[in-house]
C-alpha positions as CSV (number, residue, x, y, z in Angstrom):
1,X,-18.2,-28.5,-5.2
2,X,-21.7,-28.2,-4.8
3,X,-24.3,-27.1,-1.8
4,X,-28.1,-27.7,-2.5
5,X,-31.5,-27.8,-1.4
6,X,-29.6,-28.4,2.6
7,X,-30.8,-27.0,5.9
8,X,-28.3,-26.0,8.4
9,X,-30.0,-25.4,11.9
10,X,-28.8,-24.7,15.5
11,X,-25.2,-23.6,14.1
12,X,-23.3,-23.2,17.8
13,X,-19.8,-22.3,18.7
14,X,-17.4,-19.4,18.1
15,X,-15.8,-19.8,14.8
16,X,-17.7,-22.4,13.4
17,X,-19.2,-22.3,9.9
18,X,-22.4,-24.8,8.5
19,X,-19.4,-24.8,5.9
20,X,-16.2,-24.1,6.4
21,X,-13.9,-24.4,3.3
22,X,-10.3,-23.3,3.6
23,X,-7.4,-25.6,2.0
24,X,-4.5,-22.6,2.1
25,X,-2.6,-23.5,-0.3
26,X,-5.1,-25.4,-2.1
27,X,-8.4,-23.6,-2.2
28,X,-11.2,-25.4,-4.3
29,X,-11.5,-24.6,-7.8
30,X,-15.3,-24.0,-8.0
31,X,-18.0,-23.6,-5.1
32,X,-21.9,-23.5,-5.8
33,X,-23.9,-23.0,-2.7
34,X,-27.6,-22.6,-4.1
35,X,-31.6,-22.9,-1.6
36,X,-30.2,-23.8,1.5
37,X,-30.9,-22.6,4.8
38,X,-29.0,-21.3,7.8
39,X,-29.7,-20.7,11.1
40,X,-27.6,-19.9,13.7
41,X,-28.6,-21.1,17.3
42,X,-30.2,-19.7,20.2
43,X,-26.9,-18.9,22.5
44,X,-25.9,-16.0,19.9
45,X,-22.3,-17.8,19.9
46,X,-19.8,-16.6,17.0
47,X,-21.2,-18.7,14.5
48,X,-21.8,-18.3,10.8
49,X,-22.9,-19.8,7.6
50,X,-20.2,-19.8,5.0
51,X,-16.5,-20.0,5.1
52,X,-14.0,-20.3,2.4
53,X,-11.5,-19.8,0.3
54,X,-12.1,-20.1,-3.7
55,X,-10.3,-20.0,-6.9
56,X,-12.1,-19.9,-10.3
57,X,-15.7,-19.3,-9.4
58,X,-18.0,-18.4,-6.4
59,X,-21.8,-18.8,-6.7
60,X,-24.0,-18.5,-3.5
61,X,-27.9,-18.0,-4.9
62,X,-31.3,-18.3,-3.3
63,X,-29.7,-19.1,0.1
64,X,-31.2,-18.2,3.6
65,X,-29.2,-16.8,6.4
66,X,-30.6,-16.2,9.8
67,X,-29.5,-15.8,13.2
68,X,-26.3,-15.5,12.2
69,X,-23.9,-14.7,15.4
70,X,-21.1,-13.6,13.6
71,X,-20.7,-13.2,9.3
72,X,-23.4,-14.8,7.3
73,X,-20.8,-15.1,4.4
74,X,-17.1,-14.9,4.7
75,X,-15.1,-15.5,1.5
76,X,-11.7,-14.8,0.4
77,X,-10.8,-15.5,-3.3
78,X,-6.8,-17.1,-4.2
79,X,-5.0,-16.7,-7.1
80,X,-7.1,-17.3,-10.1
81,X,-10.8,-16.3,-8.9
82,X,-12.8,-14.9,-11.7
83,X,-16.4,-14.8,-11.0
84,X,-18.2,-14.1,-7.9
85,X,-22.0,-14.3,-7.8
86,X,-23.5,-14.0,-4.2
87,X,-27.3,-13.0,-5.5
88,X,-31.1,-13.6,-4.0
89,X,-30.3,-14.6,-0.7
90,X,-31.9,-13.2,2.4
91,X,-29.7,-12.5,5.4
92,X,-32.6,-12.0,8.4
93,X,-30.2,-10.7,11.8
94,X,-26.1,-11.4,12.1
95,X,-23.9,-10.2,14.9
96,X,-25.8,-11.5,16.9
97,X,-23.5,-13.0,19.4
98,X,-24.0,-11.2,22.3
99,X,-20.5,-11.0,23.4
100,X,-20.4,-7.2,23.8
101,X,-17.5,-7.0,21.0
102,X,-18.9,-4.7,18.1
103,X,-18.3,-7.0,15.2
104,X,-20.2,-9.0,12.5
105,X,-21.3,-8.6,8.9
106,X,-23.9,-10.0,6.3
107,X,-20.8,-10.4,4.2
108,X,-17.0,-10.1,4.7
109,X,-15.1,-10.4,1.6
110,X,-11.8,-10.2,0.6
111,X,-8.8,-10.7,-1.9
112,X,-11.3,-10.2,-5.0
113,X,-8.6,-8.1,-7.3
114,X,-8.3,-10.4,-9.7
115,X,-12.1,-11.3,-10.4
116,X,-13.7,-9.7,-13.8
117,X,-17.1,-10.2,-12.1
118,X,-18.1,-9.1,-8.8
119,X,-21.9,-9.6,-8.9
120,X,-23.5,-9.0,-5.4
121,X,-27.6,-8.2,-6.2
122,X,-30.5,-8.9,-5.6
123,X,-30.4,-9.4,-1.9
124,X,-32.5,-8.8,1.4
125,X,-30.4,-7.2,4.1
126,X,-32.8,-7.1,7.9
127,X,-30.8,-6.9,11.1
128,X,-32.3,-5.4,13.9
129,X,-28.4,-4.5,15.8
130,X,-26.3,-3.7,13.2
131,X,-22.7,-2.8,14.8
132,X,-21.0,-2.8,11.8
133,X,-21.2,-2.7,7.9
134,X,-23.8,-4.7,6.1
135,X,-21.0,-5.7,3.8
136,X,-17.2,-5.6,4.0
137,X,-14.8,-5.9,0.9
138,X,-11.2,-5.2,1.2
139,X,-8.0,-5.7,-1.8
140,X,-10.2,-4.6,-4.5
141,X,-8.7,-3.3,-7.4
142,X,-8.8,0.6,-8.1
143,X,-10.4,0.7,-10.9
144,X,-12.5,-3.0,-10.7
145,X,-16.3,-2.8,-10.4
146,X,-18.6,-4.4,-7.8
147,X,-22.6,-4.3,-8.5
148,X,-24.8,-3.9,-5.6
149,X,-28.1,-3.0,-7.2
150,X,-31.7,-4.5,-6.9
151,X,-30.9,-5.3,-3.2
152,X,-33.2,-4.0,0.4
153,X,-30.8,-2.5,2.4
154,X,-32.6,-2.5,5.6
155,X,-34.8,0.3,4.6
156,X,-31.7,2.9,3.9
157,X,-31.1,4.2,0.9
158,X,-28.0,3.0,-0.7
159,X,-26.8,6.3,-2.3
160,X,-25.7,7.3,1.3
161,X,-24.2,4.4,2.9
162,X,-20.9,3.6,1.0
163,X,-18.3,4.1,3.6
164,X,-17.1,3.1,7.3
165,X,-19.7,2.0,10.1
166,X,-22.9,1.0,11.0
167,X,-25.0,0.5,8.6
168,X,-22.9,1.0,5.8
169,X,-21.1,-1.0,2.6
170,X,-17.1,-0.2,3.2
171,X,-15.3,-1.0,0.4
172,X,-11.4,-0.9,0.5
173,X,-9.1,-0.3,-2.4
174,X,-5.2,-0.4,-2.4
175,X,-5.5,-0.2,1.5
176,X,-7.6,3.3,1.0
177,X,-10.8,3.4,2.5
178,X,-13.4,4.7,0.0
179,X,-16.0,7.5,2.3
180,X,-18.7,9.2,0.0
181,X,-19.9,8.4,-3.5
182,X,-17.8,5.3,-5.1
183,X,-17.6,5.9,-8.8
184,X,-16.6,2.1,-9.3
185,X,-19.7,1.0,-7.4
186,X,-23.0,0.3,-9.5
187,X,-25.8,0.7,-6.7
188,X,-28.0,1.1,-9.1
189,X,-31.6,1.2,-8.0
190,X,-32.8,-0.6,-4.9
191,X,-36.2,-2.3,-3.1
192,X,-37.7,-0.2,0.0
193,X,-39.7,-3.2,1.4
194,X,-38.1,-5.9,2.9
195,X,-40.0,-9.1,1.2
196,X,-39.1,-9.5,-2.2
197,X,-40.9,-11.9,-4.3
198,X,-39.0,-14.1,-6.6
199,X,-41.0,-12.9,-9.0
200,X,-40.0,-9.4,-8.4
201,X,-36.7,-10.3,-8.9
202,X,-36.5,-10.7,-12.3
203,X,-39.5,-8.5,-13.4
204,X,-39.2,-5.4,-10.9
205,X,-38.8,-2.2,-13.0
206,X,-38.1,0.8,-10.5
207,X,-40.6,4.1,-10.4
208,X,-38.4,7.0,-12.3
209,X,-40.8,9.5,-10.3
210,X,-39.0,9.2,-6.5
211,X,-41.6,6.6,-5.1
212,X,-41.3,3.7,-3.3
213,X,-39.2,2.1,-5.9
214,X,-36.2,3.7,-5.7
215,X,-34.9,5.7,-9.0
216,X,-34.2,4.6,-12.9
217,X,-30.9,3.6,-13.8
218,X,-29.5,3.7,-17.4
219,X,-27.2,2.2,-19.5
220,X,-23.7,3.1,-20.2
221,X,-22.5,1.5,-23.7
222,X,-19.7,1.8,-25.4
223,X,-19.2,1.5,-29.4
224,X,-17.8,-1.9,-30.0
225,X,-16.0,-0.6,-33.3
226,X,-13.0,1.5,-31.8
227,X,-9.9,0.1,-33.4
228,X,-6.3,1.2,-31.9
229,X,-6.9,1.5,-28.3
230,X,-9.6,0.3,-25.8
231,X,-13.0,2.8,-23.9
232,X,-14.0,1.0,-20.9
233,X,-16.5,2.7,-18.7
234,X,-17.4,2.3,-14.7
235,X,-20.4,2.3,-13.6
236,X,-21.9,0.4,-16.9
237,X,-25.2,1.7,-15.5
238,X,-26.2,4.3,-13.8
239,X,-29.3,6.8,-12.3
240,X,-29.4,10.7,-13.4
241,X,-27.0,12.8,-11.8
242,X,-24.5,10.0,-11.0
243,X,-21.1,10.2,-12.3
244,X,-19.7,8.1,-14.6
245,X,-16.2,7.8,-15.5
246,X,-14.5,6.9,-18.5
247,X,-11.1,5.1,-19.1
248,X,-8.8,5.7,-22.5
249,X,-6.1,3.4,-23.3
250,X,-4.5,4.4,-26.6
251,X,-2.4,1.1,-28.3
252,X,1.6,1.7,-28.3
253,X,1.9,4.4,-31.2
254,X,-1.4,5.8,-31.2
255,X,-3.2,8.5,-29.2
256,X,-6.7,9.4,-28.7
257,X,-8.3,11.7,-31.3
258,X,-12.1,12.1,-30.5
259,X,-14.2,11.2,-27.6
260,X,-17.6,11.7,-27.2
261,X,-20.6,10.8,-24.9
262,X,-24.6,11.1,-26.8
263,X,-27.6,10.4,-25.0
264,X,-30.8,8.5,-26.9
265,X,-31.4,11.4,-28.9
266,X,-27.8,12.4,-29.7
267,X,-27.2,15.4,-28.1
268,X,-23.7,15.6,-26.3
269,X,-22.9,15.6,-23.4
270,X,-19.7,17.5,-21.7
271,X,-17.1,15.5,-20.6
272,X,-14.4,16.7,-17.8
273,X,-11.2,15.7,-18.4
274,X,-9.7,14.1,-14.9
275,X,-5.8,13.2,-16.6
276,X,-4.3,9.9,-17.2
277,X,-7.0,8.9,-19.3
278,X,-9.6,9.5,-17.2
279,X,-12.7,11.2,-18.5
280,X,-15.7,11.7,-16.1
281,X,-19.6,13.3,-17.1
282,X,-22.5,13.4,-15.1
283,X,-25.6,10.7,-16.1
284,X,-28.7,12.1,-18.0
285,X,-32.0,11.0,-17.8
286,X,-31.8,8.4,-20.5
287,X,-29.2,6.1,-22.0
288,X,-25.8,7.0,-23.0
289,X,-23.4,6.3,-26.0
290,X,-19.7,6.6,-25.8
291,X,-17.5,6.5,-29.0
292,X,-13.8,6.8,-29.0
293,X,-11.4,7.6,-32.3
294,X,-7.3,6.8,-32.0
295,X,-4.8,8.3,-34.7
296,X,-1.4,7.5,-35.2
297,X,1.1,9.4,-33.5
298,X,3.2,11.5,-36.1
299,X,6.6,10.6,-35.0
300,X,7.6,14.3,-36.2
301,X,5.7,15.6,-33.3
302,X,7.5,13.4,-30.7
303,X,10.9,13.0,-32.1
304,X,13.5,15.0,-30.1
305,X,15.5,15.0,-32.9
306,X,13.2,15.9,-35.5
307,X,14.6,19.2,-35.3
308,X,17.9,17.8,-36.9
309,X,18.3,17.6,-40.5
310,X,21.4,15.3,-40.5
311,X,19.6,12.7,-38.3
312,X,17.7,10.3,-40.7
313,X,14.9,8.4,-39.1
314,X,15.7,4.9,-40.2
315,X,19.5,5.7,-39.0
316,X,20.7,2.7,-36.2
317,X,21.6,5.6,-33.9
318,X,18.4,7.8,-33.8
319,X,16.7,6.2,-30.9
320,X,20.4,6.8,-29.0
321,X,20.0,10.5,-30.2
322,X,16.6,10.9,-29.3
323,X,17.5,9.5,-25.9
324,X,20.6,11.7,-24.9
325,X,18.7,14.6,-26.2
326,X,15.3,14.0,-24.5
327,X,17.4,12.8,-21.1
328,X,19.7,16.2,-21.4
329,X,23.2,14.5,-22.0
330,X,23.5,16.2,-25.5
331,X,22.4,18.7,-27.7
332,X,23.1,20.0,-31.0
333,X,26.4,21.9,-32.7
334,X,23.4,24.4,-34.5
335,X,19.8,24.3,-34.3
336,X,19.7,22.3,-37.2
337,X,22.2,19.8,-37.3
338,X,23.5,17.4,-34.5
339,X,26.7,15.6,-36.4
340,X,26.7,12.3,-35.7
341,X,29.7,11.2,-37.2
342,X,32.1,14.2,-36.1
343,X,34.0,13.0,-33.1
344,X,33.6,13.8,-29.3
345,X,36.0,15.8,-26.9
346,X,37.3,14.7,-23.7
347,X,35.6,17.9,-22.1
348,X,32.1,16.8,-24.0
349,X,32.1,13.6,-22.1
350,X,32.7,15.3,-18.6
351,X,29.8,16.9,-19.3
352,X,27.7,14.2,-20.0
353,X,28.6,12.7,-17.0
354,X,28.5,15.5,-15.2
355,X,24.9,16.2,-16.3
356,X,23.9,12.5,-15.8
357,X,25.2,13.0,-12.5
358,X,22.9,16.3,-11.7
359,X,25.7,18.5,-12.0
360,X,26.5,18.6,-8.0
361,X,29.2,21.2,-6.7
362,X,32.6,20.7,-8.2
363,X,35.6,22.8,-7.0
364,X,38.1,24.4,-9.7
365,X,39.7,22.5,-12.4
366,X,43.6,22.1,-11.8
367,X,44.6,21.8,-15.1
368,X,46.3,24.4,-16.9
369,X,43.8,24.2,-20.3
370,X,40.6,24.5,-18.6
371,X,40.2,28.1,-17.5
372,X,37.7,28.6,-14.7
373,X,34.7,30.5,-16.8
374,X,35.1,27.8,-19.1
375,X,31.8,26.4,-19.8
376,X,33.3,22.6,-19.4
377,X,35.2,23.5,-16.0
378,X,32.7,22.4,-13.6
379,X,32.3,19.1,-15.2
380,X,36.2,18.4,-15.6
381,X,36.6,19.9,-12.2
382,X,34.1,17.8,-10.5
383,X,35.2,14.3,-12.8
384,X,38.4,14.8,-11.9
385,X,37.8,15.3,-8.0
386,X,35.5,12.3,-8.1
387,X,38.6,10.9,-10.1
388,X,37.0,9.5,-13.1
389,X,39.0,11.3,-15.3
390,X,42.7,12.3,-15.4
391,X,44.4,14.6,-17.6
392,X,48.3,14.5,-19.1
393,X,50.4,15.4,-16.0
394,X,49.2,19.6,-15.7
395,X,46.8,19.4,-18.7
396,X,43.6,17.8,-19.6
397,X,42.8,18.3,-23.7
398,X,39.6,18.9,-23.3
399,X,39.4,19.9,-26.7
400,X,41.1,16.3,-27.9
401,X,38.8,13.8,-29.6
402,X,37.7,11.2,-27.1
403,X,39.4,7.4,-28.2
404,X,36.7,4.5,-27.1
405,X,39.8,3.2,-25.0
406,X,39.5,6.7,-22.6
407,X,35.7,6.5,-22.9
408,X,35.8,2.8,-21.5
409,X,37.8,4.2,-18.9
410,X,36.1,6.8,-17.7
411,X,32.8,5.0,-18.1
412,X,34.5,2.0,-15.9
413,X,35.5,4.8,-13.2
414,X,32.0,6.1,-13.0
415,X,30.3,3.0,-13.0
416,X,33.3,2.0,-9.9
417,X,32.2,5.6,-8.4
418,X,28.6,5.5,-8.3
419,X,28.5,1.4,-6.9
420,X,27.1,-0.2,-10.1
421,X,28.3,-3.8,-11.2
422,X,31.9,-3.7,-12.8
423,X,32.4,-7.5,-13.0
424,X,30.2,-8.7,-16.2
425,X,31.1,-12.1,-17.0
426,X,32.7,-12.6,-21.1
427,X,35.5,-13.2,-23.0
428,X,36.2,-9.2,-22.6
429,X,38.8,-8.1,-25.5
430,X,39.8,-11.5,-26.1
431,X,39.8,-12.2,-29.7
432,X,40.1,-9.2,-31.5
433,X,43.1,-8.6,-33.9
434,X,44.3,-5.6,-32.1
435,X,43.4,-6.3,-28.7
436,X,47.2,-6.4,-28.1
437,X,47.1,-2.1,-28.9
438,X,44.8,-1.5,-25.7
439,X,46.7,0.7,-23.4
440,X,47.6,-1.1,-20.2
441,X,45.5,1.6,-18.3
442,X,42.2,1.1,-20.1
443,X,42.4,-3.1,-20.5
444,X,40.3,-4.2,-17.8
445,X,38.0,-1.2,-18.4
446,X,37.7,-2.2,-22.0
447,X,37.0,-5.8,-21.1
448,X,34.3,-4.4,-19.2
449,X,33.1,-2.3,-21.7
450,X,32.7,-5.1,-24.4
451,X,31.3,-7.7,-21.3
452,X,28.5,-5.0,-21.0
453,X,27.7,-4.8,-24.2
454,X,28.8,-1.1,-24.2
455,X,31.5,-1.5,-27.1
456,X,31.5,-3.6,-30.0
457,X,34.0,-4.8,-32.7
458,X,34.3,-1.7,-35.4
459,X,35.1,-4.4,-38.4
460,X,37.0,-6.8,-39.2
461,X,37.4,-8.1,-36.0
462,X,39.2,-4.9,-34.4
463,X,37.9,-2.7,-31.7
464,X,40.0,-0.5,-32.8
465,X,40.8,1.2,-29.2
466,X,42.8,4.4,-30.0
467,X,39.9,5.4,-32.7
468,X,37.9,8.6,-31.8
469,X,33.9,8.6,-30.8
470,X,32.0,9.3,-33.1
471,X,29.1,11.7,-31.5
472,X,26.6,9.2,-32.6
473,X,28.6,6.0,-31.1
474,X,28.8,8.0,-27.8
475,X,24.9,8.2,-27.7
476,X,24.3,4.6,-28.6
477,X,26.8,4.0,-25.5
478,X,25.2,6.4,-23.1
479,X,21.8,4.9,-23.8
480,X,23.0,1.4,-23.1
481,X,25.0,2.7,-20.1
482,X,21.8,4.2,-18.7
483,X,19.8,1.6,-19.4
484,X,21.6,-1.5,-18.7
485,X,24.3,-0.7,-16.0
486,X,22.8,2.5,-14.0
487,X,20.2,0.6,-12.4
């Protein structure tokens, strides 16, 4: 939809816009308003020159808007907006209504997160009774970037009037309101006389000595060649002394090796690290280079069980290790080897629950195997309270090998105890050749277990239900526990 070379006079009435867009559901595609002219009329009602609601792409150039009595612009962008591009216009007096109620803006936008290009320059900003900001902005992203440069700003300077109030350009990110210095925001240099030419637009090169033209800014690039991970940088320009930060974003298996930041004559300049990726350094007086180098992480370096000789790297059970290791459910028989095919105990399993529970405040085991300075008897004690585990009338084994049928089982109680979802829909148990040896106790828990993807046929169509654990087997089944049921 297109808006040109119109003139829009006497605009009257509260609320009512030359043009007002706003489909809800449906907002237009694509909106070009280009040299037209507003002007509100002479009983300072609430009116104003734009309102609406875009998807795709917003362009309002070379427009005129004066005598507005309430917003000269109002926009809000939908899902899909992409480009805005509000540039060369001349707002001349807004808020001019006259209703005693402090409100009014050159600009009140909104919803903008998900536009790549947020290109507000090159305009003139005169008002005479300015009650509130020049320009609002609110749901912008953190980390998205808005130019404002190359515009008159009412004869302040712009580096001091980011924030709340009269006078000023409030910008709102992730409901915070941004006071002081906006490291997103390219202000960039600006005009100190309020008639701009249209030459001067395009051709106006700002004094670098603190005159009347404001102050230089600079570029910010980054080196196009950085493989492995992405540099992207905010402002992309910037005067001296501004700060400019830096965002690193290594690709999944890599991590950032070098950074560095040159200026034209490629001397280096220091870099503060901020954490999370986020570099910051302060502007020089000239143009700036950033280049960025990602390695490969060494998986040595990460693995938690590169410590373990008897854990091969390619095994089907090392990411299970490296979980219940890195999480705290397990740990190794010696520093150096971690046995993942010798079979678990009963009292190793109380502790893994008892760990993946926090280890809360357990009473005293009543069993007559576990002694009280045992270093299992706070687990057992507090699985068996919670009654998750059970023991053989006055005795627990907690020495015994665990059998997949008890580990079902007590996995089944815990899952019952802490609220999670028991009834996973499946042909359970049904099927296997010696479904038939299942203990009563453990058959619904084991046609839970194999619903849930927890427990799987051992071969030749068994399950194989009086078998022990193997250490490994329990990992894999702790990890999937963790991750697919405790959520």
């Amino acid at each position: 939809m297109v808006f040109r070379d119109n003139e829009f006079r006497n605009i009257t009435g509260d609320n009512i816009y030359a043009i007002h867009i706003n489909n809800g559901d449906s907002p237009i595609s694509g909106l070009t308003i280009t040299q037209n002219q507003f002007s509100g009329a002479q009983d300072s009602t609430k009116n104003g020159g734009v309102y609406a609601t875009v998807c795709g792409t917003a362009t309002i150039t070379n427009n005129i808007f004066a005598n507005m009595g309430f917003n000269g612009i109002t926009l809000s962008g939908s899902d899909g907006i992409k480009t805005v591009v509000i540039s060369d216009n001349k707002f001349d007096q807004w808020a001019t209504h006259g209703t005693g109620e402090k409100d009014g803006r050159a600009m009140r936008l909104s919803n903008l997160s998900d536009a790549t290009t947020l290109d507000i320059t090159k305009n003139s900003f005169i008002c005479d009774t300015m009650q509130e900001e020049i320009i609002k902005v609110t749901e912008l992203g953190a980390e998205q970037d808005i130019d404002l440069s190359y515009c008159y700003w009412n004869g302040l300077n712009p580096d001091e009037i980011i924030g709340e109030g009269q006078g000023k350009i409030l910008l709102v990110r992730d409901d915070t309101t941004e006071e002081g210095t906006n490291e997103n925001t390219q202000l960039g240099p600006y005009y100190t006389a309020p008639t701009m030419r249209p030459e001067d637009l395009n051709t106006y090169v700002p004094s670098s000595s603190g005159g009347g033209g404001g102050s230089s800014s600079y570029s910010v690039s980054v080196d196009k060649n950085i493989d492995n991970g992405s540099v992207t940088v905010s402002p992309k320009s910037a005067s001296s002394g501004r700060t400019v930060t830096i965002t690193v974003k290594a690709d999944e298996g890599y991590e950032l090796d070098e950074l560095t930041v040159t200026d034209k004559n490629g001397n280096e300049i220091e870099l503060t690290d901020k954490g999370d990726g986020k570099y910051t350094f302060k502007m020089p007086r000239s143009k700036v280079t950033i280049e960025a180098s990602f390695v490969e992480i060494d998986h040595q370096d990460t693995c938690p069980a590169a410590g373990f000789r008897d854990v091969d790297e390619d095994a089907w059970y090392h990411e299970a290790v490296d979980y219940a290791l890195d999480n705290g459910l397990m740990s190794g028989v010696s520093d150096r080897e971690f046995a993942p095919g010798s079979t678990l105990t009963r009292a190793m399993v109380a502790q893994m629950l008892y760990s993946l529970e926090g280890k809360p405040a357990a009473g005293s085991a009543d069993f007559a195997d576990v002694a009280e300075d045992a270093w299992y008897a706070d687990a057992i004690s507090w699985a068996a309270g919670e009654g998750i585990v059970s023991g053989y009338g006055d005795t627990f084994g907690p020495n015994d090998p665990i059998t997949r049928e008890q580990l079902a089982a007590i996995l089944y109680r815990y899952a019952q105890n802490e609220g999670y979802k028991t009834s996973q829909s499946g042909k359970g148990t049904e099927g296997y050749l010696d479904a038939s040896s299942i203990s009563s106790y453990a058959v619904k828990a084991m046609d839970w277990a194999v619903n849930a993807g927890l427990l799987s046929g051992k071969g030749n169509n068994t399950l194989a239900p009086t078998a022990g654990a193997t250490r490994a087997e329990v990992a894999q089944i702790f990890m999937n526990f963790c991750e697919n049921i405790a959520k």
